[in-house]
N, C-alpha and C positions, 0 to 999 in steps of 0.2 A: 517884609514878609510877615511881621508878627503881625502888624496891623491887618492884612487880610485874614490871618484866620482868626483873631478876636470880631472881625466884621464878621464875616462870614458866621460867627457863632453868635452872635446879638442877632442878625437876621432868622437865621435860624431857630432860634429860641422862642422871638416875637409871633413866628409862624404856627408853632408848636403849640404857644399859647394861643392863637387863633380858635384852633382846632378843638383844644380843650374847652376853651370858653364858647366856642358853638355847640358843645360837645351834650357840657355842663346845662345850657339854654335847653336844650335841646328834652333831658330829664329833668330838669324844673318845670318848664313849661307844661310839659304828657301829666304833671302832680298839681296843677293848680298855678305856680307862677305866673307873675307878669312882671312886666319891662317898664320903669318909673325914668321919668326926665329925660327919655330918648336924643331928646334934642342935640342935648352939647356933647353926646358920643365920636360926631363928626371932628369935633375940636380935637380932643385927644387923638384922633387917628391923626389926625394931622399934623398934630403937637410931636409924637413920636415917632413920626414918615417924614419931617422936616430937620427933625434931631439926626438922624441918623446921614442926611443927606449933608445938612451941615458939617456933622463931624468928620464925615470923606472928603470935601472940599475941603476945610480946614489942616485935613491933616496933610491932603494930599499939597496944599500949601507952602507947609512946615515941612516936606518932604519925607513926610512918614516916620520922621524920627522919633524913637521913645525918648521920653522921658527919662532922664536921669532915673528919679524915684517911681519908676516903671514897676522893676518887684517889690514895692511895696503897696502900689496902686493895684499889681495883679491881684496880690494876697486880701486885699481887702476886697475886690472886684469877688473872689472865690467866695469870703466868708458872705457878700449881701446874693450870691446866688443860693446860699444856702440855707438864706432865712427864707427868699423869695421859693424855693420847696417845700421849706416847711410852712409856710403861711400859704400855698394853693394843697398843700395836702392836707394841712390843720382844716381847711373851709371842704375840701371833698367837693364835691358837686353841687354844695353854694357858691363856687370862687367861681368869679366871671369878672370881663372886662367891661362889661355893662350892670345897670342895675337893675336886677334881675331875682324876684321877691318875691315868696312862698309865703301869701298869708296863714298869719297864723300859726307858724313856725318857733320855734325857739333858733336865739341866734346862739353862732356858735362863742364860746368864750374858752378855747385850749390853746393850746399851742403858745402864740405867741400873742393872741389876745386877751391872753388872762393878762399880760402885760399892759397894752395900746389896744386903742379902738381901730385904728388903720395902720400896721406894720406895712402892709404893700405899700400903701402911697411913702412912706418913710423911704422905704428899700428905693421906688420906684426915685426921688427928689437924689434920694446920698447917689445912685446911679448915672444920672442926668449929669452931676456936677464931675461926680471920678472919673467917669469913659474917658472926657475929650481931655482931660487931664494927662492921661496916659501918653498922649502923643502931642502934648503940646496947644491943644484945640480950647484955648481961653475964654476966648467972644461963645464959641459954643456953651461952655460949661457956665457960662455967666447969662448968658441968654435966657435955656433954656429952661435952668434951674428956675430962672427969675417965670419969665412963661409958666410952666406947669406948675408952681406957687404961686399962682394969679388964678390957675384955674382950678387946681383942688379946691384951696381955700375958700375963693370966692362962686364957687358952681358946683362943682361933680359932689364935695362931703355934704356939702346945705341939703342939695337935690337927694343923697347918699341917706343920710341920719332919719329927714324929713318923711321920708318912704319908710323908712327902716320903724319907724317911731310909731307910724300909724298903723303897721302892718306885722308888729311883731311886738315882742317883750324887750324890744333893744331900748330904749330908755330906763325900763328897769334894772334892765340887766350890768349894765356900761354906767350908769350912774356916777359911782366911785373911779371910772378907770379912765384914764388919760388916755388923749387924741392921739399923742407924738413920740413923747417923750414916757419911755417905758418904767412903770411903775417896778418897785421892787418886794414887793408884797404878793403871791400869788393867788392867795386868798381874797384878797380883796373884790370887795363884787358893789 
């Protein structure tokens, strides 16, 4: 039973985020935005509509059983939905699941970007790997991690920075701050 309602709230969630990122597109675009490297947006859908499909085969394999260190995977599962708030609330209606860019803009750097250049791709990879964790789903948490670290890296951030770079102050701005791994200096620029 737990495993359905942790599904049932990753689906729902994704959906939520739909809506806001069409939401988001929607008042960027009416300001002047446009949409950079459209292309590989398909892969991620896919990437994260294959994740989740694996991980109900998988678990439903393992016969739905948690994990031993379940509450400790819940507890961590809480604190990265709580970054993943505050990194689409810290962005406001620049946070999109596409990339989606108001020239001329300043980028934002609060929240958890005074930190990292991309905390959601972070949240989004530490996610991938804990879910199938939860219920025993290995090959998933090892797959997908692996997958969506093939495409951040090598597609969506290149295509992400590259847009970012020509069409705003984010090369100035993000200069000193780290892709990943959260600087501990707030100041730093």
């Amino acid at each position: 039973m737990i495993f359905f309602y942790l599904f049932i709230f990753l689906v729902a969630q994704r959906i939520v985020e739909l809506f806001i990122a069409r939401r988001n597109e929607r008042i960027m675009k009416a300001k002047g935005a446009m949409e950079f490297a459209p292309g590989h947006y398909k892969y991620i859908v896919i990437l994260h509509t294959a994740f989740l499909i694996s991980f109900a085969v998988e678990a439903y394999l393992n016969g739905f059983v948690p994990s031993p260190a379940f509450p400790y995977f819940l507890i961590l599962f809480i604190v990265l939905q709580a970054l993943r708030i505050w990194t689409i609330k810290s962005l406001g209606p620049f946070w999109n699941t596409k990339i989606i860019i108001l020239p001329g803009s300043e980028v934002v750097k609060k929240g958890p970007f005074r930190y990292m250049r991309h905390p959601n791709y972070v949240i989004v990879a530490l996610e991938l790997f804990l879910i199938p964790l939860m219920f025993h789903a290995f090959i998933t948490s090892i797959l997908f991690t692996f997958l969506n670290a093939l495409l951040i890296r090598f597609v969506r951030i290149p295509a992400e920075e590259a847009a970012l770079s020509q069409q705003s102050d984010y090369s100035a701005t993000f200069k000193e701050t780290p892709r990943f791994f959260p600087s501990t200096d707030p100041n730093q620029s």
